[in-house]
C-alpha positions as CSV (number, residue, x, y, z in Angstrom):
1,X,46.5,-216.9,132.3
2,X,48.3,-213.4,130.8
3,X,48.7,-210.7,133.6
4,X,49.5,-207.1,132.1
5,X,50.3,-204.4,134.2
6,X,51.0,-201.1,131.6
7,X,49.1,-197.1,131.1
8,X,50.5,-197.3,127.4
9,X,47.8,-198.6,124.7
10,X,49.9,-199.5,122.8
11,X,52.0,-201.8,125.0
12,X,48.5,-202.8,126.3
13,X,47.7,-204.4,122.7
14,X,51.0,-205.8,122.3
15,X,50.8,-206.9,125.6
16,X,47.8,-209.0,125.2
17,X,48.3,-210.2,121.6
18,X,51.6,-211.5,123.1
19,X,49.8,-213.1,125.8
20,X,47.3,-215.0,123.4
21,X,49.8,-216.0,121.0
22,X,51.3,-217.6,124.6
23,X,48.1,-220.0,124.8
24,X,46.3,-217.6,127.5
25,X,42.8,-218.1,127.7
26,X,42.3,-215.5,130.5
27,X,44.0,-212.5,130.0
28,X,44.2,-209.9,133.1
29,X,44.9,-205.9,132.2
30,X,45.3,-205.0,135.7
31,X,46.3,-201.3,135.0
32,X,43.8,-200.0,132.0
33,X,44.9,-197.3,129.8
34,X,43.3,-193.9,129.8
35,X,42.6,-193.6,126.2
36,X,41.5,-196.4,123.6
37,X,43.1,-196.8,120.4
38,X,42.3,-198.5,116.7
39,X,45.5,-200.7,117.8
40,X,44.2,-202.1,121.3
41,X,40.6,-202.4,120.0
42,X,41.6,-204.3,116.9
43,X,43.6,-206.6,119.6
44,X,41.1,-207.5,121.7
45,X,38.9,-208.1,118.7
46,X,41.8,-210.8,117.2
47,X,42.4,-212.8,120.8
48,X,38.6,-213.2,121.7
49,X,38.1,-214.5,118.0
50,X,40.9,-217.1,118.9
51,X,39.1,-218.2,122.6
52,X,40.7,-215.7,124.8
53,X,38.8,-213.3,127.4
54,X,40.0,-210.3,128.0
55,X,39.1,-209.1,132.2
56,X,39.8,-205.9,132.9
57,X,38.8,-203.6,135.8
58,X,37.2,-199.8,134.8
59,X,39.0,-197.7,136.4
60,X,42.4,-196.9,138.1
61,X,42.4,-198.4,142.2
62,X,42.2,-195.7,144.9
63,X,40.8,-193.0,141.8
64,X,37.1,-192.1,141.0
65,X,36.6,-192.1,137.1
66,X,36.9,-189.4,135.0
67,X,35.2,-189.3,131.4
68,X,33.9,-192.7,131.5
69,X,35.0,-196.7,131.7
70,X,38.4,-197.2,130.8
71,X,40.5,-199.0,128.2
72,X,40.6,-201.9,127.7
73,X,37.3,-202.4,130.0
74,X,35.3,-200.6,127.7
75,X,35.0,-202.4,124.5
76,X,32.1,-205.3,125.2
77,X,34.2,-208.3,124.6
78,X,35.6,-207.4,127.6
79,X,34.6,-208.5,131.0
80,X,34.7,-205.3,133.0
81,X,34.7,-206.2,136.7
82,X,34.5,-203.4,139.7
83,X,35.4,-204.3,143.7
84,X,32.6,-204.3,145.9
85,X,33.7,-204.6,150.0
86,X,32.0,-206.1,153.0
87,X,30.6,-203.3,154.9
88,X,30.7,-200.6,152.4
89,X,28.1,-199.2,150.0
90,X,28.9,-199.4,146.6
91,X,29.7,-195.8,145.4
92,X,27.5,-194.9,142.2
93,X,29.1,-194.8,139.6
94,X,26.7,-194.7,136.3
95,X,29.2,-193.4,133.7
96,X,31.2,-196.6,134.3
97,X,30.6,-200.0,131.8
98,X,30.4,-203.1,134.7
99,X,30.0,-206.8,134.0
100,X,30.3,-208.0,137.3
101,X,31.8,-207.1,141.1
102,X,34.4,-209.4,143.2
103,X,35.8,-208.4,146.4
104,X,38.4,-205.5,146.2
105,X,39.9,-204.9,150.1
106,X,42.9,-206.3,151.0
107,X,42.8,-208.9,149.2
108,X,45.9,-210.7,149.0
109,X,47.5,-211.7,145.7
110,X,50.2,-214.3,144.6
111,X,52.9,-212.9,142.0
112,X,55.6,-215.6,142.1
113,X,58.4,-213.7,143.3
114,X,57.6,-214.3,146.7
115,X,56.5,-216.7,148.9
116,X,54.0,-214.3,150.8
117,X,50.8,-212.8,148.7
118,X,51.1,-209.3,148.0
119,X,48.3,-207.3,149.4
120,X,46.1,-205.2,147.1
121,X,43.1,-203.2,147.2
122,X,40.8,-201.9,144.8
123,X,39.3,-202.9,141.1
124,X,42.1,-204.6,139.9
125,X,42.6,-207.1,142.7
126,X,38.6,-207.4,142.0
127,X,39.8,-207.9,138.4
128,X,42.3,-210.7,139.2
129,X,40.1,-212.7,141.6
130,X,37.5,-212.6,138.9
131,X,40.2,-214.1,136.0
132,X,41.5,-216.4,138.4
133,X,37.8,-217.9,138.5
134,X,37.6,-218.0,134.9
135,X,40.5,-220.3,134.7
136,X,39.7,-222.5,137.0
137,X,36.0,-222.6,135.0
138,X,37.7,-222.7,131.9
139,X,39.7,-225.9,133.6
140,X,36.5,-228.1,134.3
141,X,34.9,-226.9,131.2
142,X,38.0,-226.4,128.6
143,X,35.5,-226.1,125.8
144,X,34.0,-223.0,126.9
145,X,34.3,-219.8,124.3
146,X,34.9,-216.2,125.5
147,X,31.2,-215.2,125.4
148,X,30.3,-218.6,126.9
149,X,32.8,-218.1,129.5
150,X,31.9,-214.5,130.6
151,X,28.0,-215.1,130.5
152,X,28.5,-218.0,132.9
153,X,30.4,-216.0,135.5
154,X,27.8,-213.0,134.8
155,X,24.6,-215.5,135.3
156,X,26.1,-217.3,138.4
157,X,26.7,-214.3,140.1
158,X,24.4,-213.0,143.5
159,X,22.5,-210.8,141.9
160,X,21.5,-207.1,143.0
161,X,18.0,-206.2,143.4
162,X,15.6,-205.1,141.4
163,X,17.1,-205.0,137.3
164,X,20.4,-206.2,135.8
165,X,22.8,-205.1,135.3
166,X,23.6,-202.3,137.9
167,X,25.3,-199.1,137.6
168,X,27.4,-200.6,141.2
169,X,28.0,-203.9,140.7
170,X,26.7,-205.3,137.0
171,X,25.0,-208.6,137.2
172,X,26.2,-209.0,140.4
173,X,28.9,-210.2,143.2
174,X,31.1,-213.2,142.1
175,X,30.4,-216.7,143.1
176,X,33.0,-219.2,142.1
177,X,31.9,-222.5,143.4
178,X,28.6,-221.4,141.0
179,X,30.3,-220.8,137.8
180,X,32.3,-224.0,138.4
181,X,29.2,-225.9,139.2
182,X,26.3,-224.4,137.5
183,X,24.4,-227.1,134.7
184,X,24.3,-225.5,131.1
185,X,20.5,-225.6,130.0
186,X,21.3,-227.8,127.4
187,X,23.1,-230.3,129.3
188,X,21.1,-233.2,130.5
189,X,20.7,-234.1,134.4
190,X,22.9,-236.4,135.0
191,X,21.1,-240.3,135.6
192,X,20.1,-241.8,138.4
193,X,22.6,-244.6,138.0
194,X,24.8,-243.0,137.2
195,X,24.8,-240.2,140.4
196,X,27.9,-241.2,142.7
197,X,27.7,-243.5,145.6
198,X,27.6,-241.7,148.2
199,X,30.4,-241.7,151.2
200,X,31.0,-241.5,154.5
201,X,33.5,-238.9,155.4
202,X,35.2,-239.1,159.4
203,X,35.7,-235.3,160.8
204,X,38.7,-235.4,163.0
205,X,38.7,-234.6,166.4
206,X,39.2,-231.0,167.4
207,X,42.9,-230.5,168.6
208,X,43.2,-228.5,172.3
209,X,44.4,-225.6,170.1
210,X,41.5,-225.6,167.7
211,X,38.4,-225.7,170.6
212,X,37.0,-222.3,170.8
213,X,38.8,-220.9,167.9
214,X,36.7,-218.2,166.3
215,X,35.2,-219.1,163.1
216,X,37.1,-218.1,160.1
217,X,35.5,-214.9,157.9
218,X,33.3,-215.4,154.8
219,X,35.6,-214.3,152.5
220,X,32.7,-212.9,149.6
221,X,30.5,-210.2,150.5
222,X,27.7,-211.1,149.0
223,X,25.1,-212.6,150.5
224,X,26.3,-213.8,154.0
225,X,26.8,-217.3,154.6
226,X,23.8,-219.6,155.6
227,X,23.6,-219.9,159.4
């Protein structure tokens, strides 16, 4: 997966050409660009015709938008993904182009220099959460193509109420375990005989400094877990 962090268009297109020519099948633009350019569209174009997907939040973290969806989140080969956060209405934001939401607060972040996750907030930790999903989909199901890849995390999503896709949040919150799982309509059920056996699996025993531990947080926002 390519992670791209540049305002410049033109680095931006470089950027991501560089990363496809790489092997990346997910490529992150964490930091959009402002203003959209022959050179970054005609990029995008060339690395989702070779089986890459561009994800890319639209707009800047911590900024309201200004004159629309940003670059490259824009074009419609991209997947444009927004943050959405437990507890706090989505702000409405109609002008904006958005494929699909994925928690945005605090979220934290590995980058490789460190050993501890660097904490982020806002659409582009939304953005990376979302890519890092499409690669692990993309690992179960290698022979996925960009449009295949984005429609699956877009259809597997918890979908707002009543028409997609929303001004907030697209076609809806981001659900993981889904896209990983989710049957293709054109795949068979699998057989009877040839389903799994199933297995017994022994819980430990709770350990003195486990018992009455608080549960641990959902960590997506949309819908609460099942009781």
């Amino acid at each position: 997966m390519g992670y791209l962090v540049h305002r410049d268009a033109d680095l931006l297109a470089g950027g991501i050409r560089a990363a496809a020519g790489a092997g990346a099948r997910v490529i992150l633009v964490a930091v959009p660009a402002a203003q959209g350019i022959p050179a970054l569209r005609r990029a995008v174009d060339d690395v989702t015709r070779t089986g890459a997907l561009v994800v890319a939040p639209p707009r800047f973290d911590q900024e309201m938008p200004r004159g629309g969806t940003l670059f490259p989140a824009a074009y419609p080969e991209v997947l444009s993904v927004t943050s959405v956060d437990p507890g706090v209405p989505a702000e409405e934001e109609p002008a904006l182009r958005v494929d699909l939401a994925a928690p945005g607060d605090q979220t934290g972040l590995a980058t490789g220099r460190s050993p501890a996750p660097a904490i982020g907030s806002g659409p582009s930790s939304a953005a990376a959460l979302d890519a890092g999903a499409a690669a692990l989909v993309l690992s179960h199901r290698p022979r996925l193509a960009p449009a295949q890849l984005s429609d699956r995390l877009k259809t597997t999503a918890h979908p707002p109420a009543p028409r997609l896709p929303d001004s907030q949040i697209g076609h809806g919150v981001l659900d993981p375990q889904a896209a990983i799982s989710a049957r293709p309509p054109d795949e068979p059920a699998p057989s009877r005989s040839a389903a799994p056996r199933p297995h017994t699996v022994t819980k430990p025993a709770p350990t003195r400094s486990s018992v009455g531990a608080a549960p641990r947080p959902w960590p997506w926002p949309w819908p609460p877990p099942s009781a």
